[in-house]
C-alpha positions in Angstrom: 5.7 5.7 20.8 6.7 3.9 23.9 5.0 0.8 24.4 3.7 0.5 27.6 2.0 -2.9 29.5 0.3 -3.2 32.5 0.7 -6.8 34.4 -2.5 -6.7 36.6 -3.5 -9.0 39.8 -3.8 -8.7 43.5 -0.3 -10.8 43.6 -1.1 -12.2 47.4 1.2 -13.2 47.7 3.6 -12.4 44.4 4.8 -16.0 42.7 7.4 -17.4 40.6 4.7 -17.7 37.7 4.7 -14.4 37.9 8.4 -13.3 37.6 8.4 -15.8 34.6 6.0 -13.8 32.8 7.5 -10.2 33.7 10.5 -11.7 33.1 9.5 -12.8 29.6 7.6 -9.9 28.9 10.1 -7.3 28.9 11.6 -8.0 25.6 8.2 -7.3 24.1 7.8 -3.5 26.0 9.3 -0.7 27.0 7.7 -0.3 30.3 5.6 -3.2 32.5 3.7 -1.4 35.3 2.5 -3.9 37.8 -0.9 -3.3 39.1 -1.0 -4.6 42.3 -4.9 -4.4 42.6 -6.7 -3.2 45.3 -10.2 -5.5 46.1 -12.2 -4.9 48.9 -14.4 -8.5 48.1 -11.1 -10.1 48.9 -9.5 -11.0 52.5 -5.8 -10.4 51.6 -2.7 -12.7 53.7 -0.9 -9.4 52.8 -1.3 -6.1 52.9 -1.6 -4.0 49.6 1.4 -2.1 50.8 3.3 -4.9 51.5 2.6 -6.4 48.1 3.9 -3.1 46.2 7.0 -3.3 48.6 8.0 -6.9 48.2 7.0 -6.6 44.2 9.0 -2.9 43.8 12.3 -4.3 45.9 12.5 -7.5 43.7 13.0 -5.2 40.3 14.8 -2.3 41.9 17.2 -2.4 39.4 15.3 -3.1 36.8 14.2 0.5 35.3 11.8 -0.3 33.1 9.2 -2.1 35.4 7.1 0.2 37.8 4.7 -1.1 41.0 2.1 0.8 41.8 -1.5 0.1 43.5 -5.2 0.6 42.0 -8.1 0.4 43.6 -10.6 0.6 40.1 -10.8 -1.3 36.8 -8.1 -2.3 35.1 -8.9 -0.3 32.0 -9.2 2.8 33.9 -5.4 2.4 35.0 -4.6 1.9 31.9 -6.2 5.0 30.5 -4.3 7.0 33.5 -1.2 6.4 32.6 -1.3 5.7 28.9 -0.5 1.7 28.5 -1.8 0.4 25.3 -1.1 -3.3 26.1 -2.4 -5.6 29.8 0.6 -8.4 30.0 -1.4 -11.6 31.7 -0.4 -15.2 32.1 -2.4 -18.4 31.0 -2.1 -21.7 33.1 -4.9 -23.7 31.4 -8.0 -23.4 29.5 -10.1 -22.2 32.1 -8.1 -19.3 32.4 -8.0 -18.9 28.7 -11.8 -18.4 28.6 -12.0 -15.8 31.4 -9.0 -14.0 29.9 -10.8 -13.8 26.2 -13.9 -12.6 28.1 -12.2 -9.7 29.8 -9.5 -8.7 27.0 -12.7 -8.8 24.8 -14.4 -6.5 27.0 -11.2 -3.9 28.0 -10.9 -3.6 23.8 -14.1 -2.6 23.5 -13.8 -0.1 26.8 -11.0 1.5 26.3 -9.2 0.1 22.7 -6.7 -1.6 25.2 -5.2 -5.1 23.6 -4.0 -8.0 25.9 -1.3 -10.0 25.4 -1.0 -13.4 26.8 1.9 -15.5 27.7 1.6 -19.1 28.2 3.1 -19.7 31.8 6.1 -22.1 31.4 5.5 -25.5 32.5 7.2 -25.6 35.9 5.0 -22.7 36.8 1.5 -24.5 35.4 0.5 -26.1 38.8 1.3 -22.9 41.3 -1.3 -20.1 41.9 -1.4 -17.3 44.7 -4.3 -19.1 45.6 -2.6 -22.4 46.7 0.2 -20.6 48.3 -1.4 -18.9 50.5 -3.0 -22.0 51.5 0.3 -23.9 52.0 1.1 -20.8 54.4 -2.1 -21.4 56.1 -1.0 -25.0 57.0 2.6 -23.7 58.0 4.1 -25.4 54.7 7.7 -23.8 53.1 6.7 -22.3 50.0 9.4 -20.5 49.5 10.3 -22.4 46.4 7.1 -20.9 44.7 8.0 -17.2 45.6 10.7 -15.3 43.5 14.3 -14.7 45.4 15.1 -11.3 46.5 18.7 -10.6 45.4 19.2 -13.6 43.5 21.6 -14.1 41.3 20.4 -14.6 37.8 
């Protein structure tokens, strides 16, 4: 059976924490679909098209990770196209706690297991969040946002 993970978030914008744990988590599945998340509570710097774009063109040649956008829960993707696994990252304890809450509550929706990878330590202090206010204040961030066509 193909094991198949989805990596969740509204990525806005898409970070180097991120990569990393793509990156990391494709030796664990066959297939990592990233669910660029759709949320209407949420004033995006990007647009949801944009995201998918950027997030797509980064892995081009990478077969085994797909992009796509969702507009519903998490679970319900997951369900859709068949992933037994949601791939997310942890940065501290506070985001341990929410991350047992939801996993606990997509097992018992939908008999979906998360794994979680503890971000890497150069990665701990950078969130989407705090990008996109360095981008408000006109600050280079481009050290926190993955490289397209880099060299690995």
């Amino acid at each position: 059976m193909k094991k198949i993970a989805i990596f969740p978030g509204s990525f806005d914008p898409f970070t180097v924490g991120h990569d990393s744990i793509v990156k990391r988590g494709l030796p664990l599945f066959d297939e990592i679909v990233i669910g660029v998340g759709i949320n209407d509570r949420k004033r995006p710097l990007y647009p949801t098209e944009s995201r998918v774009q950027f997030i797509s063109e980064l892995y081009r040649d990478e077969p085994r990770i797909k992009v796509m956008s969702y507009d519903d829960l998490t679970i319900d993707l997951a369900k859709r196209i068949g992933a037994q696994f949601i791939l997310r990252g942890l940065r501290s304890v506070k985001d341990f706690e929410y991350e047992r809450d939801v996993a606990a509550m997509n097992k018992k929706l939908g008999g979906v297991e998360t794994v979680l990878l503890l971000t890497e330590p150069q990665h701990a202090a950078i969130s989407s969040s705090v990008v996109r206010e360095l981008i408000s204040y006109g600050r280079d961030v481009s050290r926190f946002l993955p490289e397209l066509n880099k060299p690995e």
